[in-house]
N, C-alpha and C positions, 0 to 999 in steps of 0.2 A: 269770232269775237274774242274767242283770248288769245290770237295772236296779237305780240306786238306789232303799232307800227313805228316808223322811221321815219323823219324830216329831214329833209337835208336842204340845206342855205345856203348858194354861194352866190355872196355878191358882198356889198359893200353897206346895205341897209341894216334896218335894226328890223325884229322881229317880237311879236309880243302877244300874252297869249292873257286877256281881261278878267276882270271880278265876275265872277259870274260862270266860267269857264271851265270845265275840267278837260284836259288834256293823258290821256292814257298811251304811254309807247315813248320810246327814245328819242332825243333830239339830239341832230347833229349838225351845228351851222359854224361858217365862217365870219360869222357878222355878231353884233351885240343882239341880248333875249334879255328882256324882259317879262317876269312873270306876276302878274297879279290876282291870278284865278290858283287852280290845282295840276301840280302834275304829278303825274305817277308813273315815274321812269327817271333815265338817266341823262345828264345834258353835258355835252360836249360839244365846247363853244371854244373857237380862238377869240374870242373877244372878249365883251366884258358881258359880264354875266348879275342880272339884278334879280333878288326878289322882292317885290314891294309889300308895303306892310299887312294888305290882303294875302299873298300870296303861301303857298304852302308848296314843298317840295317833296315828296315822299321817293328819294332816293337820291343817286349819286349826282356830284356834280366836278367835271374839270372847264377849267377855263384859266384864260390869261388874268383878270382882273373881278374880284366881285363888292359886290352892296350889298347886305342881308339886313333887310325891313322887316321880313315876316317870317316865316316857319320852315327851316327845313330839318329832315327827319333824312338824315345821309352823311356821308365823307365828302369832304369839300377838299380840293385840290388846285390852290389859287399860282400859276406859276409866278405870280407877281407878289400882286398885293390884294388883303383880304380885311373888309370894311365889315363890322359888326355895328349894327347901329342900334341906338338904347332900344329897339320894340323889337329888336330879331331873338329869336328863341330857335338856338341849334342843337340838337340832338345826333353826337356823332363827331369821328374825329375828324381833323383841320388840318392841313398842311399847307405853308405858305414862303414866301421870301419873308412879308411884310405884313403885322397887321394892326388894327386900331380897333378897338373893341371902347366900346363908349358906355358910360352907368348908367344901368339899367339893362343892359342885353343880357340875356340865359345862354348858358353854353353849359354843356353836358357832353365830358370826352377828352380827346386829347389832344394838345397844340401841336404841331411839330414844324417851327421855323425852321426852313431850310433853303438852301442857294437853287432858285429855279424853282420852288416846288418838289423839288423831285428827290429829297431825301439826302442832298447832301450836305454840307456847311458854311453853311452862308456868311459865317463871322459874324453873325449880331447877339442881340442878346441873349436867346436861347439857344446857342451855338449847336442850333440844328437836330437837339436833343428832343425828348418829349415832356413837355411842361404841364402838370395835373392843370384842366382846367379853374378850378378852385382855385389855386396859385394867381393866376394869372386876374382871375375877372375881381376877388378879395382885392388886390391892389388898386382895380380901376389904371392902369397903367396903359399906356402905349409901347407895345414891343417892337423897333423896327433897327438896321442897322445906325441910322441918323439920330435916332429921338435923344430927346435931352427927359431922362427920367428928374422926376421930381420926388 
């Protein structure tokens, strides 16, 4: 029982783990996840990666693209683009190309836009640096290389 286990998804489906659910052990798929129950581990998704407003994350996440409805408690490593939506409450730092944090979301951490996710410079508005979250969510702002700030 306390070993971890492993998932592993290849194919081209979506996968998704419901309210009501705890899931314990690492996931690793090639396809989009959905979580709206609990996890407790690490997820490693090429795809797009959501948690809904039920859902809670107790640990790390990468993926190509995310949605964050509900709770995660980890480092988020979006190599695209990373959607904060007004009822996701994140605890933990962020790194992204692209993100859109909407009023009302909780963040607790540190931003780090950068080219790919992966630490380098993307040229946009946080030129890859690391932005206090405070800063970022106070403005209500959209941080991305295209956005037109207001």
């Amino acid at each position: 029982m306390g070993k971890s286990q492993e998932v592993e998804t290849i194919s081209n489906g979506f996968n998704r783990i419901c309210a009501g659910t705890t899931f314990i052990g690492n996931i690793l798929a090639a396809s989009d996840i959905r979580i709206d129950g609990v996890l407790e581990g690490n997820v490693t998704t090429k795809g797009k990666f959501v948690v809904g407003e039920t859902g809670h994350i107790k640990g790390d996440i990468v993926c190509k693209n995310a949605d964050i409805l509900g709770k995660v408690s980890g480092k988020i490593t979006a190599s695209e683009f990373l959607a904060l939506k007004s009822t996701a409450n994140i605890t933990g730092n962020i790194t992204m190309e692209q993100i859109l944090i909407e009023v009302g979301a909780k963040f607790v951490g540190y931003c780090n836009m950068a080219n790919g996710g992966n630490g380098g410079n993307g040229g946009n508005a946080a030129k890859g640096k690391d932005v206090a979250a405070k800063d970022v969510a106070a403005k209500n702002v959209v941080l991305s290389s295209d956005a037109n700030q207001k």
